[in-house]
VONUMI-811230 format. One line per field, with one value per residue: residue number from 1; x negated, y, z negated of N, C-alpha, C in turn; residue in three letters. Coordinates in nm, 2 decimals, always signed. Example, Ala and Ser with C-alpha at 12.3 -4.5 7.8 and 13.67 -1.06 7.14 Angstrom:
<nodes>
pos = c(1:2)
n_u = c(-1.32:-1.28)
n_v = c(-0.57:-0.22)
n_w = c(-0.78:-0.71)
ca_u = c(-1.23:-1.37)
ca_v = c(-0.45:-0.11)
ca_w = c(-0.78:-0.71)
c_u = c(-1.32:-1.29)
c_v = c(-0.33:+0.00)
c_w = c(-0.78:-0.79)
code = c(ALA:SER)
</nodes>
This chain:
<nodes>
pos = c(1:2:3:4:5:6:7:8:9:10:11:12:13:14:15:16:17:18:19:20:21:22:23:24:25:26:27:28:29:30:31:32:33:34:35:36:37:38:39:40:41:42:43:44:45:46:47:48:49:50:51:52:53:54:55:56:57:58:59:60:61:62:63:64:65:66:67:68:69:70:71:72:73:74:75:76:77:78:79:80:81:82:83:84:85:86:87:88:89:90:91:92:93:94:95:96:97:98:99:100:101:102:103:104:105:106:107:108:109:110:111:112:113:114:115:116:117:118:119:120:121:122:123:124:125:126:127:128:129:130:131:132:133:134:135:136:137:138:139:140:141:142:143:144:145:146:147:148:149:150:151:152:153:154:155:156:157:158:159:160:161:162:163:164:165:166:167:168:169:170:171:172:173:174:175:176:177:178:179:180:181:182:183:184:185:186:187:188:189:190:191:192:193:194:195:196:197:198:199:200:201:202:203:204:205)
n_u = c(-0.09:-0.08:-0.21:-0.06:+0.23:+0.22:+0.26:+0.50:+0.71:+0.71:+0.79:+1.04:+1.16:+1.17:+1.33:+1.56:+1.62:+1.64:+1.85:+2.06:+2.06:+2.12:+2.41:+2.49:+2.50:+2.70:+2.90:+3.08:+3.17:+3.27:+3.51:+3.62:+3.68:+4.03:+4.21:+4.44:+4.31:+4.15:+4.17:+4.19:+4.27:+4.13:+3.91:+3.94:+3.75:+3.49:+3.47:+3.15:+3.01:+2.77:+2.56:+2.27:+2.03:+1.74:+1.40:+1.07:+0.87:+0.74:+0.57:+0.20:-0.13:-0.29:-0.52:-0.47:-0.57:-0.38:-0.05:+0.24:+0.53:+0.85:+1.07:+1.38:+1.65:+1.87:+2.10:+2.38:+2.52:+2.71:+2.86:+3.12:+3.25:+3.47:+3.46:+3.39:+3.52:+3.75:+3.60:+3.36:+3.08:+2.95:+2.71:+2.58:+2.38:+2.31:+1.98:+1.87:+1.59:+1.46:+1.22:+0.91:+0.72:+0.35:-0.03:-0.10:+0.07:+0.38:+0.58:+0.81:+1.09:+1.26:+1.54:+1.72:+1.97:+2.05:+2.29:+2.38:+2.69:+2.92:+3.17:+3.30:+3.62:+3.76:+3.99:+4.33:+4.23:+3.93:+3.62:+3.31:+3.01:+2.79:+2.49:+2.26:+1.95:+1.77:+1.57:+1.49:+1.21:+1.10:+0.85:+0.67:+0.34:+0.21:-0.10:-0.39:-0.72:-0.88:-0.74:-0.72:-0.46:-0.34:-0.26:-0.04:+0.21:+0.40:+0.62:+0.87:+1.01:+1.13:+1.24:+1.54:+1.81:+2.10:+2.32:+2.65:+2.95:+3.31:+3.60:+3.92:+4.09:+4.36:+4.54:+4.35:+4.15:+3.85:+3.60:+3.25:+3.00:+2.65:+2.35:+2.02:+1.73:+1.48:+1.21:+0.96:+0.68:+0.40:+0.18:-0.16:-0.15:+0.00:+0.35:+0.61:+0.83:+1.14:+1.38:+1.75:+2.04:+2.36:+2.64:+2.99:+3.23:+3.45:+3.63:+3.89:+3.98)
n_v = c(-0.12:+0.26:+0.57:+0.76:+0.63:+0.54:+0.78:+0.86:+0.63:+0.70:+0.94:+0.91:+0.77:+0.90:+1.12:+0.98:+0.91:+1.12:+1.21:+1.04:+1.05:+1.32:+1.28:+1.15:+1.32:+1.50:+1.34:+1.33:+1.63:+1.67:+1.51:+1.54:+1.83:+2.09:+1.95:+2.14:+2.41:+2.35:+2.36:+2.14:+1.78:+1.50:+1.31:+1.43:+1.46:+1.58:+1.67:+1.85:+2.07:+2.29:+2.60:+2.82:+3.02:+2.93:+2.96:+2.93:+3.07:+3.00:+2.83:+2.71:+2.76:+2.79:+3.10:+3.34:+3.35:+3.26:+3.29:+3.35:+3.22:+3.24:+3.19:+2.99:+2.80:+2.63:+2.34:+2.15:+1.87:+1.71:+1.49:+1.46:+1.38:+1.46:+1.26:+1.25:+1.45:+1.70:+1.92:+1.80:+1.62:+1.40:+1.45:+1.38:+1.48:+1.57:+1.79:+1.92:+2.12:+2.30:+2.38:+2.62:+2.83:+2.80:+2.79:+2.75:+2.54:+2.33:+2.33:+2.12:+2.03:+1.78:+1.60:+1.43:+1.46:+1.41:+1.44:+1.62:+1.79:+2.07:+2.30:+2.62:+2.74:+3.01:+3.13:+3.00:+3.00:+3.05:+2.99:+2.89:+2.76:+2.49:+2.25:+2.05:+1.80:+1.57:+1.54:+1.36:+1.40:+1.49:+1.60:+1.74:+1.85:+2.04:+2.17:+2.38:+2.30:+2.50:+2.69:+2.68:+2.55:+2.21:+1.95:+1.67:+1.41:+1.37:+1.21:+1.21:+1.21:+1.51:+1.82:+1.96:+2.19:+2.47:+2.74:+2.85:+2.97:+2.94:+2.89:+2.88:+2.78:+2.65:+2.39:+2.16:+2.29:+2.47:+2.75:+2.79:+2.91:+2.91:+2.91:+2.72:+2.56:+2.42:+2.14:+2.03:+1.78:+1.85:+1.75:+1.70:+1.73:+1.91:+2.07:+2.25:+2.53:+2.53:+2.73:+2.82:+2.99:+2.91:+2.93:+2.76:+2.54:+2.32:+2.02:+1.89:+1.59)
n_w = c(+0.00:+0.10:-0.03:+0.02:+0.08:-0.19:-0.34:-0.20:-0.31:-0.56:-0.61:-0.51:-0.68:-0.90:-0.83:-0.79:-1.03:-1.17:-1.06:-1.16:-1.38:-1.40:-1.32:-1.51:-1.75:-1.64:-1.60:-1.82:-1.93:-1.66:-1.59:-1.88:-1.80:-1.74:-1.51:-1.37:-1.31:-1.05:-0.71:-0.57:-0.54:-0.74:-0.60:-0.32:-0.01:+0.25:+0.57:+0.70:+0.91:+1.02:+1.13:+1.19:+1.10:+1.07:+0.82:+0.85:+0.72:+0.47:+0.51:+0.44:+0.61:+0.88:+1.09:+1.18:+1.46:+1.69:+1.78:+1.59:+1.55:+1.26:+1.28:+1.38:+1.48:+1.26:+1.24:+1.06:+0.99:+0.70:+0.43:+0.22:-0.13:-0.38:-0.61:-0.89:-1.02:-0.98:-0.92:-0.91:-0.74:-0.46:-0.22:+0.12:+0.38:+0.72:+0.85:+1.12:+1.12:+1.29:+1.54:+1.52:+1.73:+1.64:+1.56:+1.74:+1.89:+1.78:+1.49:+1.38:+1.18:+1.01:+0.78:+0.57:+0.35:-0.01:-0.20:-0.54:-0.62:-0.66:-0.73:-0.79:-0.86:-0.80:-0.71:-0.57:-0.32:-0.27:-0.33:-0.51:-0.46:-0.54:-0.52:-0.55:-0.53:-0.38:-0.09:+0.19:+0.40:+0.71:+0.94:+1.20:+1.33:+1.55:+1.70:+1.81:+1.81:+1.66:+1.49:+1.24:+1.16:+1.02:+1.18:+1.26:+1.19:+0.88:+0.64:+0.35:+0.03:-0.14:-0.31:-0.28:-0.30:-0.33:-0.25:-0.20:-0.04:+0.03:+0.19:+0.20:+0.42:+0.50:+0.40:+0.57:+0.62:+0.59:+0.59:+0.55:+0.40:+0.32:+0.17:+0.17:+0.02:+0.10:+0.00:+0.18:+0.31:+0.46:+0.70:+0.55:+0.27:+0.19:+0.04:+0.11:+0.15:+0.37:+0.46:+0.47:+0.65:+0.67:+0.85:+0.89:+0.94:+0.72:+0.71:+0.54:+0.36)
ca_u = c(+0.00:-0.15:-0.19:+0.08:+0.35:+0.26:+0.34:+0.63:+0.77:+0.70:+0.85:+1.20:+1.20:+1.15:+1.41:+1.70:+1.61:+1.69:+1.99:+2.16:+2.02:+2.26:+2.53:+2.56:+2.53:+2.80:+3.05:+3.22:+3.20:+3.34:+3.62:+3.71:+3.77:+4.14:+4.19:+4.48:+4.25:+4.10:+4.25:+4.19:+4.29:+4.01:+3.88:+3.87:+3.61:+3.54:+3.27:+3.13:+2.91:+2.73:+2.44:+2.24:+1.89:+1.62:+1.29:+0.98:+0.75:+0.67:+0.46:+0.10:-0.17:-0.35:-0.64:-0.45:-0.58:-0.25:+0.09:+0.33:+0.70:+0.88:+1.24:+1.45:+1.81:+1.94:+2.23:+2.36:+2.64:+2.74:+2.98:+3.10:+3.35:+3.43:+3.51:+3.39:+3.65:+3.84:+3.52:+3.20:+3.05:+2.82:+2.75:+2.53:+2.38:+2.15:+1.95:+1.77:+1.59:+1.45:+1.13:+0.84:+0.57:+0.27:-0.13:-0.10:+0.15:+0.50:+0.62:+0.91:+1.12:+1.43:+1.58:+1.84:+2.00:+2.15:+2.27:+2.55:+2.77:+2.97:+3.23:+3.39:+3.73:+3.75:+4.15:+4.29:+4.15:+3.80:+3.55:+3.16:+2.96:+2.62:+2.37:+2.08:+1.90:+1.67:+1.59:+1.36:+1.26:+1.02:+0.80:+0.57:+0.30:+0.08:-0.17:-0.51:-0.81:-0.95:-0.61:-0.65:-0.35:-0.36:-0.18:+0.04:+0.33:+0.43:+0.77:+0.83:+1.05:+1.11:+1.33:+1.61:+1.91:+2.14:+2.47:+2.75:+3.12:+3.39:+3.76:+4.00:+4.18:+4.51:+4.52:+4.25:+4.02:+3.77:+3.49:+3.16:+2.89:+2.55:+2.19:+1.95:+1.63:+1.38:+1.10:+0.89:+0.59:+0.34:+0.00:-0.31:-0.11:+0.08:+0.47:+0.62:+0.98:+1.18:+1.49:+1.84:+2.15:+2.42:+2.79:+3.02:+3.39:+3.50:+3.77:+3.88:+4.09)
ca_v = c(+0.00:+0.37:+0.65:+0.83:+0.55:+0.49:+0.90:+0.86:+0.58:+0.76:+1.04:+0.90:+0.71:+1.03:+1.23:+0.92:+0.91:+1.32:+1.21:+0.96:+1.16:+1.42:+1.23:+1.06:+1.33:+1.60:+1.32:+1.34:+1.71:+1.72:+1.43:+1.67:+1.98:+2.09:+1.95:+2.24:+2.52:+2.33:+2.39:+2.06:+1.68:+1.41:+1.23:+1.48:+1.47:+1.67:+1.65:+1.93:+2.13:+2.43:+2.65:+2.95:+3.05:+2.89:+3.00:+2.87:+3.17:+2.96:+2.71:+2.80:+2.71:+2.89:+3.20:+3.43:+3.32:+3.23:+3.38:+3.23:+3.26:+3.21:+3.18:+2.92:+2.76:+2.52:+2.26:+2.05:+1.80:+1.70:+1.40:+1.50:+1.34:+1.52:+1.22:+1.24:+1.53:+1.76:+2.02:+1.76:+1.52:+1.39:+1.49:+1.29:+1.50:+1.54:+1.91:+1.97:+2.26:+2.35:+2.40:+2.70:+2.82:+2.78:+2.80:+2.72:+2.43:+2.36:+2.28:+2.08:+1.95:+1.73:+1.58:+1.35:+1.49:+1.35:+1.61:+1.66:+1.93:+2.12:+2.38:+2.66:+2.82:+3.15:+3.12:+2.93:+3.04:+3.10:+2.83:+2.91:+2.59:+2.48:+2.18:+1.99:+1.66:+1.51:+1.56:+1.24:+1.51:+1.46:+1.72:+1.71:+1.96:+2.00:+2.31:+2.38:+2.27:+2.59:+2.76:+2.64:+2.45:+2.09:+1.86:+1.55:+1.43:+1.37:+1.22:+1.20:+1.28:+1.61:+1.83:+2.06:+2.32:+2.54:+2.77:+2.87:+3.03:+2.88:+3.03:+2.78:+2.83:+2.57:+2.30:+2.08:+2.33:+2.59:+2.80:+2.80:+2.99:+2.83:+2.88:+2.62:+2.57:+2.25:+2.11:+1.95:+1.78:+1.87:+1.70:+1.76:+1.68:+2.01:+2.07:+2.36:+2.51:+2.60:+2.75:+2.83:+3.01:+2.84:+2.94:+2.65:+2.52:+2.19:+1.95:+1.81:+1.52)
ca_w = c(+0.00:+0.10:-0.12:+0.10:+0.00:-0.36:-0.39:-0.18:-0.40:-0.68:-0.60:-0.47:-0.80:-1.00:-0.76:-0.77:-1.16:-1.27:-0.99:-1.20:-1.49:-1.42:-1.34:-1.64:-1.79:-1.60:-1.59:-1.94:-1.88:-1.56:-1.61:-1.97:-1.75:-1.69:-1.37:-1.26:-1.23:-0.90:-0.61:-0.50:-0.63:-0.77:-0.50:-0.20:+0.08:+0.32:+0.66:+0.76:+1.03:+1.02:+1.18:+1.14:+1.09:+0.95:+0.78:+0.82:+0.65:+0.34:+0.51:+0.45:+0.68:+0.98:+1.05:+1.28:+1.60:+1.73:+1.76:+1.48:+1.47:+1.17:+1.24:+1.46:+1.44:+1.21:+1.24:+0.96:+0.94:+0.59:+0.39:+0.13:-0.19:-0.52:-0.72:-1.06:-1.10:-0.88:-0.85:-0.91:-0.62:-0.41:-0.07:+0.18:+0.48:+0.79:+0.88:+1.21:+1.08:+1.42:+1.54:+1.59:+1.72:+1.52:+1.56:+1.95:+1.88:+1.73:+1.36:+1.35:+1.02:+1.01:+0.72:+0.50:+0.19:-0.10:-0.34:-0.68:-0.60:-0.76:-0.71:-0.91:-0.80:-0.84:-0.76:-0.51:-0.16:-0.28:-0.41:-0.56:-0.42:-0.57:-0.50:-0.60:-0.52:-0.32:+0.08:+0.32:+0.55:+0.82:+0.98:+1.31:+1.39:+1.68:+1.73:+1.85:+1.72:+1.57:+1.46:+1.10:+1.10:+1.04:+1.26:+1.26:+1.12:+0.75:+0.58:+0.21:-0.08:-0.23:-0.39:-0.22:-0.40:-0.25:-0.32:-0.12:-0.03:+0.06:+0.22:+0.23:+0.52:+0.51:+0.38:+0.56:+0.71:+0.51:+0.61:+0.45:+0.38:+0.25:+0.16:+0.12:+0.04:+0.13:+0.01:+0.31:+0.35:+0.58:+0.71:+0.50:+0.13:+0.12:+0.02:+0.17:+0.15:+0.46:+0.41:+0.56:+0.56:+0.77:+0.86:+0.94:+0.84:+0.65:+0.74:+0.43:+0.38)
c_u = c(-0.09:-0.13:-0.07:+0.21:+0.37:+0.30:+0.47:+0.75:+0.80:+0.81:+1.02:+1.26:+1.22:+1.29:+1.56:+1.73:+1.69:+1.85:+2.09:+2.17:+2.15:+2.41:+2.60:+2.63:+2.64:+2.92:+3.15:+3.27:+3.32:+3.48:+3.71:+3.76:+3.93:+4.14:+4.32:+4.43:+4.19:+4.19:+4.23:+4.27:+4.13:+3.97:+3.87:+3.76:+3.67:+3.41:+3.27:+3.04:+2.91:+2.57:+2.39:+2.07:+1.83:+1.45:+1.16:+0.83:+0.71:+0.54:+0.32:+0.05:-0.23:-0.42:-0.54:-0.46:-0.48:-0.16:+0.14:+0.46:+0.77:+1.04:+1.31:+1.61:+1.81:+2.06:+2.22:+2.50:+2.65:+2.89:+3.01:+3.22:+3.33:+3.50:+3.49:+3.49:+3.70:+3.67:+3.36:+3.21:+2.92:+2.85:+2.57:+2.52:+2.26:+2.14:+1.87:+1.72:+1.53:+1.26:+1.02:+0.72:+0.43:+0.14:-0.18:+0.01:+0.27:+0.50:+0.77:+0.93:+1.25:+1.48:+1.73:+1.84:+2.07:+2.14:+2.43:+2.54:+2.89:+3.04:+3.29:+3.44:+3.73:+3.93:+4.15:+4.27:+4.04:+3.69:+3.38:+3.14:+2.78:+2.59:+2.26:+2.04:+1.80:+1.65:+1.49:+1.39:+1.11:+0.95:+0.66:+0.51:+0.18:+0.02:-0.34:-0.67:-0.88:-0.82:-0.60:-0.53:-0.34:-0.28:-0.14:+0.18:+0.32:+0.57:+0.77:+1.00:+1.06:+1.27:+1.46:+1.72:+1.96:+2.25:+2.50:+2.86:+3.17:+3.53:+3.82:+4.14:+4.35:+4.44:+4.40:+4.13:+3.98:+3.69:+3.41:+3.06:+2.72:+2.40:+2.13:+1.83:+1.58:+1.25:+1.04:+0.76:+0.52:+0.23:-0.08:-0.20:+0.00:+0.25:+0.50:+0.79:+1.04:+1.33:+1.59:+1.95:+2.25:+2.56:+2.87:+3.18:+3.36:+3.60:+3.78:+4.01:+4.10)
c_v = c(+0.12:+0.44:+0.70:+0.73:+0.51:+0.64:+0.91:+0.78:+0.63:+0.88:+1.03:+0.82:+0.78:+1.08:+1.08:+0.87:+1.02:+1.25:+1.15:+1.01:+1.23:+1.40:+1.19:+1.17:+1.50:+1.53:+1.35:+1.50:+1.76:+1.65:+1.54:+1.79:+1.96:+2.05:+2.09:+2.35:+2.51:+2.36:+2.28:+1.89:+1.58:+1.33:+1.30:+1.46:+1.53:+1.61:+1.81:+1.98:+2.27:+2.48:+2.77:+2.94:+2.98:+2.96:+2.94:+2.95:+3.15:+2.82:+2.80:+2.68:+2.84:+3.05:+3.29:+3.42:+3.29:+3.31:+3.32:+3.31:+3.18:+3.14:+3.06:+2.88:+2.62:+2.44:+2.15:+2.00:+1.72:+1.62:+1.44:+1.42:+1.45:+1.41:+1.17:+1.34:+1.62:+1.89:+1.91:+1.62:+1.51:+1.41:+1.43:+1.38:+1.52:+1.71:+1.88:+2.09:+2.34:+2.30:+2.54:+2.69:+2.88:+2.74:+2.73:+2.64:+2.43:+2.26:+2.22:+2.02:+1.90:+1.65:+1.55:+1.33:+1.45:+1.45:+1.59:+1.73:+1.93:+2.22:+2.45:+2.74:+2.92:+3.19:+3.01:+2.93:+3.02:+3.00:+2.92:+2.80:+2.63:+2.34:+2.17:+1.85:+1.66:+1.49:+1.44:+1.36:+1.44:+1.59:+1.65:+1.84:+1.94:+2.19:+2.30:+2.34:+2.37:+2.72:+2.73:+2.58:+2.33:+2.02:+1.71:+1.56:+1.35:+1.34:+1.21:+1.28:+1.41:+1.65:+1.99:+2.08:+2.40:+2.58:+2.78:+2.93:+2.94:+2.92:+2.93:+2.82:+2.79:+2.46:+2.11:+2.14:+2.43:+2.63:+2.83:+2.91:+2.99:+2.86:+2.77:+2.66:+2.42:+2.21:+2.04:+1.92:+1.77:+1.80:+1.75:+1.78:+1.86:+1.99:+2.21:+2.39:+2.57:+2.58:+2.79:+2.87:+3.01:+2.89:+2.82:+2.67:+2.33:+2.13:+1.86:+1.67:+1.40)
c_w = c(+0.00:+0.05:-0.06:+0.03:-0.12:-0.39:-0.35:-0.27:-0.52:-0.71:-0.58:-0.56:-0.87:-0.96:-0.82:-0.92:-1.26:-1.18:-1.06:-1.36:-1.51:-1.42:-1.44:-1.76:-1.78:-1.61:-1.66:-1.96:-1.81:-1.59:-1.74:-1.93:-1.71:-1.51:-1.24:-1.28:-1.12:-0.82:-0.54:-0.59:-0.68:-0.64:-0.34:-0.13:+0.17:+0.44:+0.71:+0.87:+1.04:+1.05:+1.15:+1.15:+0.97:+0.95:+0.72:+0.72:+0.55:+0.39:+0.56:+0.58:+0.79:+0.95:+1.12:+1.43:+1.72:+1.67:+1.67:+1.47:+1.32:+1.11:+1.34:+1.44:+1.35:+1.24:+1.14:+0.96:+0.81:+0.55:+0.29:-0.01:-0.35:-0.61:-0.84:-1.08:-0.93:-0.78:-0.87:-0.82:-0.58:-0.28:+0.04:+0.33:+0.58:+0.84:+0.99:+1.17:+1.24:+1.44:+1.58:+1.62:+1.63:+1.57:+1.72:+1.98:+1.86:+1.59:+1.43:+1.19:+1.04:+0.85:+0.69:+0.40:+0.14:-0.22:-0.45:-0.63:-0.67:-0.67:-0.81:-0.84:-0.87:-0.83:-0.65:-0.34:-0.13:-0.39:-0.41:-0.51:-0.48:-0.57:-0.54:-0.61:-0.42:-0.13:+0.13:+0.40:+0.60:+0.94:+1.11:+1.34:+1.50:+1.64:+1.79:+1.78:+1.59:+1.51:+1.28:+1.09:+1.14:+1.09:+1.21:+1.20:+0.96:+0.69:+0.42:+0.16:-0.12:-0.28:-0.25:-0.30:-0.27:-0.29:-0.19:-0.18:+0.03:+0.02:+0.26:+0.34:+0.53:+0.44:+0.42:+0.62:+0.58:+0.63:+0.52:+0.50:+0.33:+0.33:+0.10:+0.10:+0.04:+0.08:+0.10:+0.28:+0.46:+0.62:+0.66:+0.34:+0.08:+0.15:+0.05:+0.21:+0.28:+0.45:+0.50:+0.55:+0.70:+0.70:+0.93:+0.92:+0.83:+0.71:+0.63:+0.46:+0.23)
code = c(UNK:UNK:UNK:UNK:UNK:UNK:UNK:UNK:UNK:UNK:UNK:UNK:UNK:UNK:UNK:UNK:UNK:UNK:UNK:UNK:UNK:UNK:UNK:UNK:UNK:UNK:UNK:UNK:UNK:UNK:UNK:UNK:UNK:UNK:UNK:UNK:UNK:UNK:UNK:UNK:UNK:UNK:UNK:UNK:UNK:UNK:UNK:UNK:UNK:UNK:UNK:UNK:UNK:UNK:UNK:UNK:UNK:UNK:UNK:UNK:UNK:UNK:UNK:UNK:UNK:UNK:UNK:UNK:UNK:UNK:UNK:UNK:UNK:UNK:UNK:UNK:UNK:UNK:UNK:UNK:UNK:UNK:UNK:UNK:UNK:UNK:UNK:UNK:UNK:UNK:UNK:UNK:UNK:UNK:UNK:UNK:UNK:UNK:UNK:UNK:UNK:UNK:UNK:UNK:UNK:UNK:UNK:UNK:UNK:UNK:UNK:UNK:UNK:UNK:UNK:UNK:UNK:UNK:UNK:UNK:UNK:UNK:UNK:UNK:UNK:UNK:UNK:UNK:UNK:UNK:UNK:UNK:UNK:UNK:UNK:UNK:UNK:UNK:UNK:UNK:UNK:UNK:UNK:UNK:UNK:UNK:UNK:UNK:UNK:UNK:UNK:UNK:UNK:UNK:UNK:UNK:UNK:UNK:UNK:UNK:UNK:UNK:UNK:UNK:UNK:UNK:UNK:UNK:UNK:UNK:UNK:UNK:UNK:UNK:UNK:UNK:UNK:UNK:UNK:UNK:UNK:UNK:UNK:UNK:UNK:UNK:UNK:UNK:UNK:UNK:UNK:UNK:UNK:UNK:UNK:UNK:UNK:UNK:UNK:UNK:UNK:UNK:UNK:UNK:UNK)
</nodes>
């Protein structure tokens, strides 16, 4: 086994550890809350899809010598259930975060998240949304030899978080609103967050 897989093990042991961590201990929490201040019932799910800009200006690396953009598009489809209570769940989804250019070459990052969420109604139209768990993301870089930035690709564990809005439109549709942020690993042992703030809608059911 290579050093690379005994950290990645490690790490998706640690991440699916705080995961059940938390669960255990939001359930009795969440199950005790009144359930009619939700605007929803126990057991909803929803899928979603949503896009927007993403930001790669946290990943270090490179001298100058090269041009570097920092921004591209995101796309993310998302599963989602709230059934430990009306507002707490888990949600299961995949990000293309895009790709730029970068020390002659191109960064790429994709990723599959597993995250607790949470929601708090503000009445019933209008929903708070927050996140947090664990992203497998996957990143590819190419670039020039003398560009300072180190090449190849890298997958791994880490950690990702993120809030949101949410406008409930009728009864099975919303629109959202949502930032994220990512942990990524890159080639050459570094972690590196690239982030994103995506508009979409829900279809619940």
């Amino acid at each position: 086994m290579t050093l690379t897989s005994i950290r990645t093990s490690r790490l998706a042991h640690a991440a699916s550890g705080l995961l059940a961590a938390t669960l255990v201990c939001c359930a009795p929490t969440a199950f005790a809350q009144n359930q009619s201040r939700s605007n929803e019932p126990v057991g909803h799910g929803y899928v979603g899809l949503t896009g927007g800009p993403s930001d790669f200006s946290r990943i270090s690396g490179g001298n100058g010598l090269y041009s570097r953009e920092d921004r591209n598009t995101a796309y993310s489809v998302a599963f989602g259930n709230y059934y430990l209570s009306p507002d707490v769940g888990l949600e299961l989804g995949y990000t293309n975060f895009g790709q730029v250019s970068r020390g002659g070459g191109t960064t790429k990052a994709e990723g599959i998240n597993l995250s607790l969420i949470g929601k708090l109604p503000l009445n019933q139209s209008f929903n708070l949304l927050g996140k947090i768990g664990t992203t497998y993301g996957h990143t590819d870089v190419s670039a020039q030899p003398l560009s300072g930035v180190t090449q190849g690709s890298e997958s791994g564990f880490d950690w990702s978080y993120g809030i949101g809005t949410e406008l409930l439109i009728n009864p099975q549709w919303s629109a959202v609103l949502l930032y994220d942020e990512t942990l990524m690993k890159f080639a050459g042992g570094s972690s590196d967050r690239v982030s994103t703030v995506r508009l979409g809608a829900r279809m619940r059911f």
